[in-house]
BALUM-951674 format. One record per residue: x, y negated, z negated of N, C-alpha, C in turn; residue in three letters. Coordinates in Angstrom, 1 decimal, decimal comma. Last residue first. Layout:
<recs>
REC     n_u     n_v     n_w    ca_u    ca_v    ca_w     c_u     c_v     c_w  res
REC       X       Y       Z       X       Y       Z       X       Y       Z  Ala
...
</recs>
This chain:
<recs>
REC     n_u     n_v     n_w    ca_u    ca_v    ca_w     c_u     c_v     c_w  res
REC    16,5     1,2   -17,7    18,1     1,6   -17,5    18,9    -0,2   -17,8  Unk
REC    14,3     1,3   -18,2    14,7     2,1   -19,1    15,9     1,7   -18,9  Unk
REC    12,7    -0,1   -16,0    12,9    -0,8   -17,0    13,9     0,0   -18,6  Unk
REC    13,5     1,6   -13,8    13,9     0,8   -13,9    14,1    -0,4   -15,0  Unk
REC    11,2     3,5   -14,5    13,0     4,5   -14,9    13,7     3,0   -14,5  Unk
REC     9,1     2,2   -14,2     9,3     2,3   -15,4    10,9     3,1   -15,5  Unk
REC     9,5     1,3   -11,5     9,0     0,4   -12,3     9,4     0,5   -14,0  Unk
REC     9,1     4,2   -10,3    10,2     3,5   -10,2    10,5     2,2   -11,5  Unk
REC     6,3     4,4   -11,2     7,1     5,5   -12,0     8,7     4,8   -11,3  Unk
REC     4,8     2,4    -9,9     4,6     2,5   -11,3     6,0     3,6   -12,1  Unk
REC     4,8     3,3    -7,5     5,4     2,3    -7,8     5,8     2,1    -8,8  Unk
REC     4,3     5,9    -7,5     5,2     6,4    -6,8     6,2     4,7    -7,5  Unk
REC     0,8     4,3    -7,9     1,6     5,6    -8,7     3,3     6,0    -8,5  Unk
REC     0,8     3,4    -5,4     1,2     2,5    -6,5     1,3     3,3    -7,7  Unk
REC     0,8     5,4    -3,7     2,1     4,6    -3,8     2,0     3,7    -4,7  Unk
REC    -1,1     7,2    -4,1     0,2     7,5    -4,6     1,2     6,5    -4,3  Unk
REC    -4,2     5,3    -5,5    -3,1     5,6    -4,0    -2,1     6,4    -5,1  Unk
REC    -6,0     4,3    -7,2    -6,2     5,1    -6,9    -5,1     5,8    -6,0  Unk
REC    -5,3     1,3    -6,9    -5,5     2,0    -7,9    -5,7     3,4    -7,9  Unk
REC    -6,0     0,5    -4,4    -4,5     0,7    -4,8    -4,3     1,3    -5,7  Unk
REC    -8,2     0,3    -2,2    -8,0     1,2    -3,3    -6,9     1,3    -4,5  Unk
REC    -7,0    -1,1     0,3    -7,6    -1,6    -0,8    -7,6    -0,7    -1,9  Unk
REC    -3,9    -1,2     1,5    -4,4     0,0     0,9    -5,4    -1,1    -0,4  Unk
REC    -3,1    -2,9     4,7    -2,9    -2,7     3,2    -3,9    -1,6     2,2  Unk
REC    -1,1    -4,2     7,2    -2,6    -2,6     6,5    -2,2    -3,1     5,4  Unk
REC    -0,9    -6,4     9,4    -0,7    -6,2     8,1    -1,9    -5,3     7,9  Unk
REC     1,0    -7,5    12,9     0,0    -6,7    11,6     0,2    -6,1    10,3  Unk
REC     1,7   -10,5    14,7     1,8    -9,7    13,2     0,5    -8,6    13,1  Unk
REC     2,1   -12,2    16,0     2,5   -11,2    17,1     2,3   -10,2    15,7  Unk
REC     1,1   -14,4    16,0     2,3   -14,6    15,6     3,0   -12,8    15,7  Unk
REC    -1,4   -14,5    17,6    -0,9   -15,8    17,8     0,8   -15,3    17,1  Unk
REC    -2,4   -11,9    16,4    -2,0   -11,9    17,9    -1,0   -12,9    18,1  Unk
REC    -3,1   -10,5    13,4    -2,8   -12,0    14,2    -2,0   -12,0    15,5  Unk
REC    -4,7    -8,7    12,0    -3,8    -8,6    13,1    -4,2   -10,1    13,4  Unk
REC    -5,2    -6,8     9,2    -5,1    -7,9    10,0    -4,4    -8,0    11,1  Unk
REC    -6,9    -4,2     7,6    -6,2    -4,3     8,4    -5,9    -6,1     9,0  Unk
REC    -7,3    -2,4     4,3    -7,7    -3,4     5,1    -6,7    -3,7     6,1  Unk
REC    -8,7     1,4     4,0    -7,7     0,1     3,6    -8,0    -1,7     4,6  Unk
REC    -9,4     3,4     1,4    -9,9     2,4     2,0    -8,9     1,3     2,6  Unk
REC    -8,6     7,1     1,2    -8,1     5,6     1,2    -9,1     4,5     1,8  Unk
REC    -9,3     9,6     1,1   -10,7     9,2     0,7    -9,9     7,1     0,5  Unk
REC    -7,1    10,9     1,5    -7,7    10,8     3,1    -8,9    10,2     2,9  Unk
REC    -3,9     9,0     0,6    -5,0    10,2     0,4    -5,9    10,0     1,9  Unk
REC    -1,1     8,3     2,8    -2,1     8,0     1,6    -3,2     9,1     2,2  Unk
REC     0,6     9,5     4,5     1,2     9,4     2,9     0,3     9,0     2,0  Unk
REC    -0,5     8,8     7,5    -0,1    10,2     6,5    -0,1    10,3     5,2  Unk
REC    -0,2     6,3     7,3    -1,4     6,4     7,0    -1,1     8,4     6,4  Unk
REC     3,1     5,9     7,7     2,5     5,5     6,9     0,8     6,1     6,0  Unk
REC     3,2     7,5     9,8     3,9     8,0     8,4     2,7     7,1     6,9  Unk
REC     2,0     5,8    12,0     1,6     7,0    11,3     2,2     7,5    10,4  Unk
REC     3,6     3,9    11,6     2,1     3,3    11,1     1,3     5,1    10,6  Unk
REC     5,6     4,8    12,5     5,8     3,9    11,6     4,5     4,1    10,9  Unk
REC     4,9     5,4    15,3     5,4     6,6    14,1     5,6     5,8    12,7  Unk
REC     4,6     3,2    16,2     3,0     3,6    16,3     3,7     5,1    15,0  Unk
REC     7,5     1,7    16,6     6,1     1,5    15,5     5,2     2,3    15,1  Unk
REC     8,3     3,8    18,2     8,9     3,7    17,2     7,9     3,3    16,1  Unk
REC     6,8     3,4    20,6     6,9     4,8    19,8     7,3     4,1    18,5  Unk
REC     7,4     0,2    20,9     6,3     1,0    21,0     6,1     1,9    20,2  Unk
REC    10,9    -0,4    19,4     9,7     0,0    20,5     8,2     0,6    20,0  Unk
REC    12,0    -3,4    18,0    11,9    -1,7    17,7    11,3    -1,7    19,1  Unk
REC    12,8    -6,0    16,5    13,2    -5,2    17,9    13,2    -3,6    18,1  Unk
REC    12,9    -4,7    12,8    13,1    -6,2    14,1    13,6    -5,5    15,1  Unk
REC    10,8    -4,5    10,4    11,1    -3,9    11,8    11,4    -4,6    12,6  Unk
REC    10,1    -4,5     6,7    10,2    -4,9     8,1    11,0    -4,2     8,9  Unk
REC     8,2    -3,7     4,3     9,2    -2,7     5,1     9,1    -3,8     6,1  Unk
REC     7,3    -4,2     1,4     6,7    -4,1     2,5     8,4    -4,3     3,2  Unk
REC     5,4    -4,0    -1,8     6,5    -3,4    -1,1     6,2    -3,6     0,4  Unk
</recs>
């Protein structure tokens, strides 16, 4: 699942990234990239098995395969 943001500000992202880290547990591992050259960052939640979002994923996943 991954969310884009074109032409935002400053605040705007850094509330972005904080909702984000909010919403996973506090024992999360995650991995970070940052490519400067194409102006990109990528978190990702190594744990994933363990997170509510791939729990949150799994339960969409399945009222989608019902319907």
């Amino acid at each position: 699942m991954s969310i884009e943001f074109t032409g935002i500000n400053k605040e705007t992202a850094a509330g972005e990234i904080k909702n984000f880290l909010d919403s996973c547990p506090d024992d999360a591992i995650f991995k970070m990239v940052i490519n400067s050259k194409r102006g990109n960052l990528r978190i990702k939640v190594k744990n994933a098995g363990k997170s509510r979002i791939r729990k949150l994923l799994g339960r969409f996943r399945r009222k989608k395969s019902n319907v």
